[in-house]
C-alpha positions in Angstrom: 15.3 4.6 -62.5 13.2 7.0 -61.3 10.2 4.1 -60.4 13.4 1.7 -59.1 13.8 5.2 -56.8 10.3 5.3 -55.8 10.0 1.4 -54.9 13.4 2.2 -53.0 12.0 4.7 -50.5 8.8 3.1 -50.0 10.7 -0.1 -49.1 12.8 1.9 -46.6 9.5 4.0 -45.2 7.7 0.2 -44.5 10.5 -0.8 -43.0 11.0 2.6 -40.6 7.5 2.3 -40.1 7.5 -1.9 -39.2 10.6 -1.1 -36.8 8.5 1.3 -35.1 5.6 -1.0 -34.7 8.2 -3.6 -33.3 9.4 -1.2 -30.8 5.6 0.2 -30.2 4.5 -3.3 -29.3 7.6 -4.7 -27.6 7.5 -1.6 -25.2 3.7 -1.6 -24.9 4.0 -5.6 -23.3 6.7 -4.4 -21.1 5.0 -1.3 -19.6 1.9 -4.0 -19.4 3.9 -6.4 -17.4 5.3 -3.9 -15.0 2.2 -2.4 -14.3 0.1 -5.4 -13.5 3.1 -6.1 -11.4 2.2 -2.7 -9.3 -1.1 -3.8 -9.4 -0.3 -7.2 -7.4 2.1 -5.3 -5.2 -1.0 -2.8 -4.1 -3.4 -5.6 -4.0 -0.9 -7.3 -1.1 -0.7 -3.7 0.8 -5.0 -3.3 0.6 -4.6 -7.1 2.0 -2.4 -6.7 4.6 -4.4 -3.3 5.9 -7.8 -5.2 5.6 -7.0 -7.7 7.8 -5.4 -5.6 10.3 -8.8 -3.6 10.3 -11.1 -6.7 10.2 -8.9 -7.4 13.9 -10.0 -4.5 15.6 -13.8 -5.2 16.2 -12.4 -8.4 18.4 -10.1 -5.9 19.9 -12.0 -3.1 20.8 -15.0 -5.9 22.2 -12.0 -7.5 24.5 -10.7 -4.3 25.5 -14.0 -3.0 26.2 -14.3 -5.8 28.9 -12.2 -4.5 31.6 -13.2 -1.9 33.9 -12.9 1.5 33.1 -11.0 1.7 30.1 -10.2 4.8 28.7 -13.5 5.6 26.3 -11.2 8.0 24.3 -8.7 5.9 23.0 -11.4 3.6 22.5 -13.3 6.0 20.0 -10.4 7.1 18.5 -9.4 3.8 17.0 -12.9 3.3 16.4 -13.3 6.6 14.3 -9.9 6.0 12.5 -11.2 3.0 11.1 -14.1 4.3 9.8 -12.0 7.2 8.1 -9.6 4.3 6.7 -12.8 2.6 5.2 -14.4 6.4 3.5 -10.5 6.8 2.0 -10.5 3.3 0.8 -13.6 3.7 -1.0 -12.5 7.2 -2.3 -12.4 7.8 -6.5 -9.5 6.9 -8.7 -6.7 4.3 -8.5 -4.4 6.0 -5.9 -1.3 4.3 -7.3 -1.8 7.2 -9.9 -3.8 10.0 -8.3 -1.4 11.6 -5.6 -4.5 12.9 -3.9 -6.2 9.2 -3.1 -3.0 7.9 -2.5 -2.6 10.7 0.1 -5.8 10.4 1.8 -5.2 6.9 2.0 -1.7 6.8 3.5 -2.6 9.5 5.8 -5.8 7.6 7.4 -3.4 4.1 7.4 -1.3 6.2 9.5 -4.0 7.7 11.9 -5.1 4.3 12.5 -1.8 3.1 12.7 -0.7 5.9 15.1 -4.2 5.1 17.5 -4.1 1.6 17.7 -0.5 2.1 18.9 -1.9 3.9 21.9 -4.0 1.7 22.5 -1.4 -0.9 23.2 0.5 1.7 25.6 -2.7 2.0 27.7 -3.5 -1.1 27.9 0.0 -1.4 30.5 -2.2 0.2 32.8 -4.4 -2.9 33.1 -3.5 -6.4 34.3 -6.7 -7.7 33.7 -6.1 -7.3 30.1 -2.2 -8.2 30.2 -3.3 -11.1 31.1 -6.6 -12.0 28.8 -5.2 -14.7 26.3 -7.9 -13.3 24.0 -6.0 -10.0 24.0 -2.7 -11.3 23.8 -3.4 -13.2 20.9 -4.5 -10.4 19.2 -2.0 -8.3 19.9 0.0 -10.7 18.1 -1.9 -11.1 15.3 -1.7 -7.2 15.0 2.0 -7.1 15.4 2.5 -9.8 12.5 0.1 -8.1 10.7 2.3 -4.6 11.3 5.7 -6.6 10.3 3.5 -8.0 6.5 2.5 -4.4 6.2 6.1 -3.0 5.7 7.3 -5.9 3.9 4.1 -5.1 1.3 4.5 -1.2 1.5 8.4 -2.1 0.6 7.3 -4.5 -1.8 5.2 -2.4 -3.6 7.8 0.8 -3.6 10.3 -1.7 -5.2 7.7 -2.5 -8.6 6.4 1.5 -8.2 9.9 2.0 -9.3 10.6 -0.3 -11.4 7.3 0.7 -13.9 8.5 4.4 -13.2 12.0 4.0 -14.4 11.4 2.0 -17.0 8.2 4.6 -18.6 10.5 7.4 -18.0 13.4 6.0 -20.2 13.4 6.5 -24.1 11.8 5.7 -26.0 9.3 3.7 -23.5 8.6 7.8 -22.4 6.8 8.2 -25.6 5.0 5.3 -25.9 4.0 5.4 -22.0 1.9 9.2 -22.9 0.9 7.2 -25.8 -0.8 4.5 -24.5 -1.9 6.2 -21.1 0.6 4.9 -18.5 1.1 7.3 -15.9 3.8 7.7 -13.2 2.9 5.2 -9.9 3.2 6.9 -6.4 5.6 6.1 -3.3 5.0 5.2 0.1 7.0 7.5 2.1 9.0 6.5 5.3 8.0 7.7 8.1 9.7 7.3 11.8 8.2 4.0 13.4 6.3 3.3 10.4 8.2 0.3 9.3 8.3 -1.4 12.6 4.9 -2.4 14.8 4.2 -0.8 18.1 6.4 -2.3 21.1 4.9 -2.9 23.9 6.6 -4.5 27.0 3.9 -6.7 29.0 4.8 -7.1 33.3 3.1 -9.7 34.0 4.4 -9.3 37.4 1.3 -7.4 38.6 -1.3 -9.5 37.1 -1.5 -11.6 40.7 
């Protein structure tokens, strides 16, 4: 009876211990799936910013064309790109290091916020309201502003979903376990999710 009793609780601690293996492995796919789904999601944001900042060197040549153009707003987009590039090449994934994620927000924004004033100025100057070159590229910058949302809104949306899902049980265990750690947020900001409006006259480029 006794060895009947022994064979018994073995059986049962295997099958404790197979269950939690099941649920180990189970949840370990899952937390893979979502977080490779963050990991698209960032890759689309980085996209959409790189090609907003591989625009401005044809910008800031075109704009440089017209006569006396305001040399400050100028070298600040210049220098906010060049911060944008040091953040983006800053240590650590920032979609789990509040610090890089931070730094690079902040110098999206000041380049963001720069280039916007740029497009303000540039009322002031009908040679360049009315330089196709420009225009086109203040489309392209616009669109590009518009995919940028969408992609920071895109990304928020799988942030939470791996966040959620690691902080329920028993995926919370498993998550410290196997090293997932909580994804950060873009934050909304006023005029952050739109691009900069800018009415053209074109009235007084005769």
């Amino acid at each position: 009876m006794k060895r009947f009793g022994f064979i018994g609780c073995a059986a049962v601690v295997l099958i404790v211990i197979l269950v939690l293996a099941m649920v180990a492995f189970t949840t370990y796919n899952r937390l893979v799936t979502l977080d490779e789904n963050v990991n698209e999601a960032w890759a689309q944001v980085e996209s959409q910013y790189q090609r907003r900042a591989d625009l401005i060197p044809n910008l800031i040549r075109t704009v440089q064309g017209a006569a006396d153009f305001e040399r400050e707003t100028l070298q600040n987009v210049i220098e906010a790109r060049s911060r944008v590039g040091q953040a983006t090449a800053g240590a650590g994934d920032p979609t789990e290091n509040p610090q890089a994620f931070e730094q690079f927000s902040q110098a999206q924004a000041a380049l963001g916020s720069a280039l916007s004033r740029l497009l303000v100025v540039v009322e002031r100057y009908p040679e360049l309201r009315a330089n196709q070159n420009f225009l086109d590229l203040q489309v392209q910058l616009e669109g590009t502003e518009n995919r940028i949302a969408v992609e920071r809104m895109r990304y928020n949306e799988q942030a939470r979903a791996f966040n959620t899902a690691s902080r329920r049980f028993p995926a919370k265990i498993f998550a410290g376990l196997f090293g997932f750690d909580q994804k950060q947020y873009f934050e909304s900001t006023e005029g952050s999710d739109v691009p900069p409006e800018v009415e053209f006259d074109f009235s007084g480029s005769n």
